[in-house]
N, C-alpha and C positions, 0 to 999 in steps of 0.2 A: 711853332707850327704855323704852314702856313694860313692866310683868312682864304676860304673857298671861293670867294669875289677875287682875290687877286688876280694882277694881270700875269703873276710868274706863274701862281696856279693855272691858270686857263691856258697856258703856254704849254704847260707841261700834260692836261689835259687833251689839247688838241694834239700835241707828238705824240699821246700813245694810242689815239682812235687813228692816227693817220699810218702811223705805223702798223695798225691793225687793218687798215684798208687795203694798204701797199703787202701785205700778206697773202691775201686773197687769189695773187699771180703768181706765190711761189709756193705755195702748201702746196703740191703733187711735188713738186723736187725735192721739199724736206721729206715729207713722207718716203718719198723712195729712196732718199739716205738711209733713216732709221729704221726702214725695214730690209734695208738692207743689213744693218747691223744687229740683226737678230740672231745671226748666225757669224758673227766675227769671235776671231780666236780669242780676241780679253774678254773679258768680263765686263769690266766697267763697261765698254762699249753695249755690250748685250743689257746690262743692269738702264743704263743712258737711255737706249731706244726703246726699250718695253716702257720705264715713266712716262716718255714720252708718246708712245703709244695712249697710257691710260689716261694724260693730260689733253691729249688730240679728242680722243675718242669719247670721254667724259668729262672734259670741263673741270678734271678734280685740283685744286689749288694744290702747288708747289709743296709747302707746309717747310717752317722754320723749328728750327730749334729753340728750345724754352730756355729764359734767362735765369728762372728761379725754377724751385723743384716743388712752391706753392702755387705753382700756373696750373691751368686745368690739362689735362693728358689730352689736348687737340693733338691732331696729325693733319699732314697732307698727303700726297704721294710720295714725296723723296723721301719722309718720314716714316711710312710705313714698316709695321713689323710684321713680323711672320705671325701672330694673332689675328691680326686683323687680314685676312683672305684666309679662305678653305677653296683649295682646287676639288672638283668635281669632273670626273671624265664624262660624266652622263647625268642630267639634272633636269627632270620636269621635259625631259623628250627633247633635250639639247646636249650637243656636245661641248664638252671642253667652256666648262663655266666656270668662271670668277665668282664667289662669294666675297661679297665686301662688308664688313661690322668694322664701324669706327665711329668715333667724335670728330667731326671736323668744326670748321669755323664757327663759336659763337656756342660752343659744346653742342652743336645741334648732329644726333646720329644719324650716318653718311649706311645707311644698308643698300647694299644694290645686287641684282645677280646677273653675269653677265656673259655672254657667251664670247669667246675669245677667239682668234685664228690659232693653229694649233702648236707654231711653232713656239707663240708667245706662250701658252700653257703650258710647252715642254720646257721654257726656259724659266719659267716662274717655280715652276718645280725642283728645278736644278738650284736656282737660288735658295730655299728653304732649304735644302739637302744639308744635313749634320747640323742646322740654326735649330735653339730653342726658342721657343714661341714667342719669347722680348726681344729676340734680336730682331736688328734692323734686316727688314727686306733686300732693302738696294744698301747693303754695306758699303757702295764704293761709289756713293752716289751722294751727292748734297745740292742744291738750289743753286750757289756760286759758279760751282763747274757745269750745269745745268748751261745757266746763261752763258756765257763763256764759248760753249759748243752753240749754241741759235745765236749769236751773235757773228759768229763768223759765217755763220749761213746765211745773215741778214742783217745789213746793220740796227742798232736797234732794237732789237727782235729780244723781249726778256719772257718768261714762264708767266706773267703774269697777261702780254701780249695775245699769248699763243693762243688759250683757248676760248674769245669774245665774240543806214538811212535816215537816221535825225544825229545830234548830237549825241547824247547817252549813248544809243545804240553803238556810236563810231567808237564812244571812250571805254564801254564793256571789251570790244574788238579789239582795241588795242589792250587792254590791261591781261586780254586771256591771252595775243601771243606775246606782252611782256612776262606773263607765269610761267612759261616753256621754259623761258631765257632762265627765270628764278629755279624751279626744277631742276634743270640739267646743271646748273651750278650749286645744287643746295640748299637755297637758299630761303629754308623753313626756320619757323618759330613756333613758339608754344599758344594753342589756341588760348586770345585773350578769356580772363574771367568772368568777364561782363556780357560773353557771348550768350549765353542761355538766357539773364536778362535783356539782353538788345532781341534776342529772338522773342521776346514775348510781347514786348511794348511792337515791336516790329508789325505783328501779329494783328496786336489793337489798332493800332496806324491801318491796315492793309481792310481789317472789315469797317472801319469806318468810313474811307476813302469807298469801299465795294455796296456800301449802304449809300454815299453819297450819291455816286456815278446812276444808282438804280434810283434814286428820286429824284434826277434829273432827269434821266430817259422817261419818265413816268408823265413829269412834268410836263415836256416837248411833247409827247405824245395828246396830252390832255390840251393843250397849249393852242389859242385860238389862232387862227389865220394869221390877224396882226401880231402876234406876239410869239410867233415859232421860229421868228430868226432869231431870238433872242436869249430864246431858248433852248435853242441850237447852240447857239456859242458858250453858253454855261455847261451845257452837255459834252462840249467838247474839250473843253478846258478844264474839266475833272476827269474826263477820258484817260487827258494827258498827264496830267497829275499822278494819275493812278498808273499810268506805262511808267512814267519815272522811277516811280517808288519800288515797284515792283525789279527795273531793270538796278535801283541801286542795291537792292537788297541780294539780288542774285549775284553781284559784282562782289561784293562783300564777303558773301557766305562762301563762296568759290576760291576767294583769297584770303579768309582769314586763316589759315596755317602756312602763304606763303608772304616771303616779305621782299613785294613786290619795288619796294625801294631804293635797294642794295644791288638790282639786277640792272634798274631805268638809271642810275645814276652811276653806274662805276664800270658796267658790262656793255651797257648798249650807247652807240655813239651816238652822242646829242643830235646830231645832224640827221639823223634818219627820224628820230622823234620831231624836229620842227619841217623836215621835208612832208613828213605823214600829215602832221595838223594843216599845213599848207594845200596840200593833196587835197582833203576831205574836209578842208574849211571846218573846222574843228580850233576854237582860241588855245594859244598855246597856255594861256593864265588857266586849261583846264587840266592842264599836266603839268605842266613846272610853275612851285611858284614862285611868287619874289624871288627869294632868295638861289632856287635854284635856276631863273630867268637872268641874275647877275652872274653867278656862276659859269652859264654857258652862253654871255654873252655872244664871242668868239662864236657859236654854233649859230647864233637867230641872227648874225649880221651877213653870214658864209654860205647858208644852203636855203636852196630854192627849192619849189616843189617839184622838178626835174634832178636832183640832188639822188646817184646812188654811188651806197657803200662800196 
């Protein structure tokens, strides 16, 4: 395996954000291949562009065949069986909905409900027709021929391509639209154990800091002529203390079921993260560290704060 510091890593990291940038001027041509193929006489064709559809449209990974039969029952999309969707012609005052139950990446359950264009629900339909519930969805479909057809439409172009005022304040900002990016890919975990204990010491922290802050304003207030600047600046510097803590615990409890990680590091292209901190003067050591600062070297030596995707 490769070290994530490597410079063949980083090579290979910067080909598939560049490739994902150089996408951006042809996704309306793909899409209007594959939906043009929603109505082609083969199958496989129709099977091809609906995945692709729900790949497009949801961010859902590809999903690989299992080497052992002790592996966990993950899926992707090309994996998909007729279990996992229930077509709905009418659901919650919407037409032509997808119901989605599965395990995806990391056994974490992929539920979503979704409303469809209609052809694609007539042909998801068709596909299920005479399958029991284990069979596969897309029978005539796998990841290989997947890539194979977006590669001839891009060089390049693979399934996993396809679908990617103070400080605090600016790092809350960005971590809530890095949770979008985590959401629309999945990318949940199990809320840690510790969390009920971190909310309570969290708790003692927050009235101590709110005791603090009120006997210093107390103080300033009481605080003679000569000594109210001084007073002031402790007043304010527990202020501040007290906005921190508060903005980190909000960052926290807002992310603790998603894993904000997996999305910054493998989804979103480093270069838009170090164009951001540059933007909003915000130190990059407050989002990547060490380790991920050698990792995307390539990214911090390449993009400026004029730097778009």
């Amino acid at each position: 395996m490769l070290n994530a510091n490597s410079k063949i890593k980083g090579e290979k990291d910067y080909s598939k954000f560049e490739t994902a940038r150089r996408l951006k001027t042809r996704i309306d041509n793909i899409r209007e291949v594959y939906r043009g193929d929603w109505k082609s006489k083969e199958m496989r064709l129709r099977q091809r562009a609906v995945a692709l559809y729900f790949i497009d449209k949801l961010a859902l990974r590809a999903g690989n065949e299992k080497d052992t039969e002790e592996a966990a029952d993950t899926v992707g999309c090309c994996s998909l069986r007729c279990e996992h969707i229930n077509l709905h012609e009418e659901l919650d005052g919407q037409n032509y909905v997808v119901e989605f139950d599965f395990l995806g990446k990391d056994s974490i359950r992929y539920y979503n409900k979704v409303p469809v264009e209609k052809t694609v629900f007539k042909n998801l339909k068709l596909f299920k027709e005479g399958k029991e519930p284990d069979d596969d969805l897309f029978d005539r479909l796998d990841t290989s021929t997947l890539n194979q057809h977006l590669q001839s439409l891009m060089p390049n172009l693979t399934v996993k391509v396809f679908p990617k005022d103070n400080v605090h304040q600016k790092i809350l900002s960005y971590n809530r639209a890095n949770r979008q990016v985590a959401i629309l890919c999945n990318h949940q975990r199990a809320v840690p154990r510790l969390t009920t204990r971190a909310w309570r010491i969290w708790k003692e922290d927050q009235r101590q800091e709110e005791g603090a802050v009120k006997d210093a304003k107390a103080e300033y207030e009481k605080a003679k002529s000569g000594d109210k600047e001084k007073a002031k600046k402790k007043m304010d510097r527990l202020k501040d203390q007290y906005k921190k803590l508060k903005i980190n615990r909000t960052d926290k409890d807002e992310n603790k079921q998603i894993a904000l990680g997996t999305s910054k590091l493998n989804y979103l292209d480093p270069r838009i993260t170090v164009a951001w901190c540059k933007k909003n003067d915000v130190p990059i050591e407050k989002i990547f560290s060490k380790t991920h600062r050698d990792k995307f070297r390539w990214a911090l030596d390449m993009a400026d704060e004029e730097f778009v995707f």
